[in-house]
N, C-alpha and C positions, 0 to 999 in steps of 0.2 A: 504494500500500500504506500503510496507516492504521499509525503506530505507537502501543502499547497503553504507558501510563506507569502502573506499578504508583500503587496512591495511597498506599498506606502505606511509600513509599520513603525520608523522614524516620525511620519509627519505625529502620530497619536502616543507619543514619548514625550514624556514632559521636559520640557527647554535645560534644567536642573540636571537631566538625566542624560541628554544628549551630551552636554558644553558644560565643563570646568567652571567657566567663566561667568555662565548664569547663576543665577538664584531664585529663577523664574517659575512657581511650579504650575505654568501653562500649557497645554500642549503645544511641540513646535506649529502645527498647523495651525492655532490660532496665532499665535505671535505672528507668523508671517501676515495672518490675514488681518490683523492689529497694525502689522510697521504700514501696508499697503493702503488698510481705511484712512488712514493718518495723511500719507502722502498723497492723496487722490482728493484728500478734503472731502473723505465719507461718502464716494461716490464710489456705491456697490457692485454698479456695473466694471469698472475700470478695474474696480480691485478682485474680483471674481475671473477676469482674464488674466491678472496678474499672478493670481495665489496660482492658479489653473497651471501655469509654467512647472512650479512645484511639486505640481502630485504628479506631472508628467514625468518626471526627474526618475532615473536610478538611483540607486542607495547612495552604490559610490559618490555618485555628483550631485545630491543630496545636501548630504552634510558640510561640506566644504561650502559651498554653493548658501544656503543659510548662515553660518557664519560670518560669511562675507557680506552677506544683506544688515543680519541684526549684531554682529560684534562692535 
């Protein structure tokens, strides 16, 4: 029996849990979709295209890739 690993299992990791550096206990998916409502000046649509990039992501390019947004 084949086990199935979600791939966007990182985004529902708490920010604390992903990143040293945090102390955030949000999930990274919200945070991203927090840094995005912020810079779009709360406009859902813009930021729903934007978070959208993210759940597209590999793991690998994932994590780096978020850091680089919210570090």
């Amino acid at each position: 029996m084949a086990v199935s690993v979600d791939k966007t299992s990182l985004l529902d990791m708490r920010m604390n849990e992903v990143f040293d550096w945090s102390d955030s206990t949000l999930p990274v998916r919200d945070a991203i979709w927090d840094h995005f409502m912020e810079a779009s000046n709360h406009n859902t649509d813009k930021t729903a295209v934007e978070a959208k990039k993210y759940e597209d992501m590999s793991e690998a390019d994932l994590k780096p890739a978020v850091e680089k947004l919210l570090k």
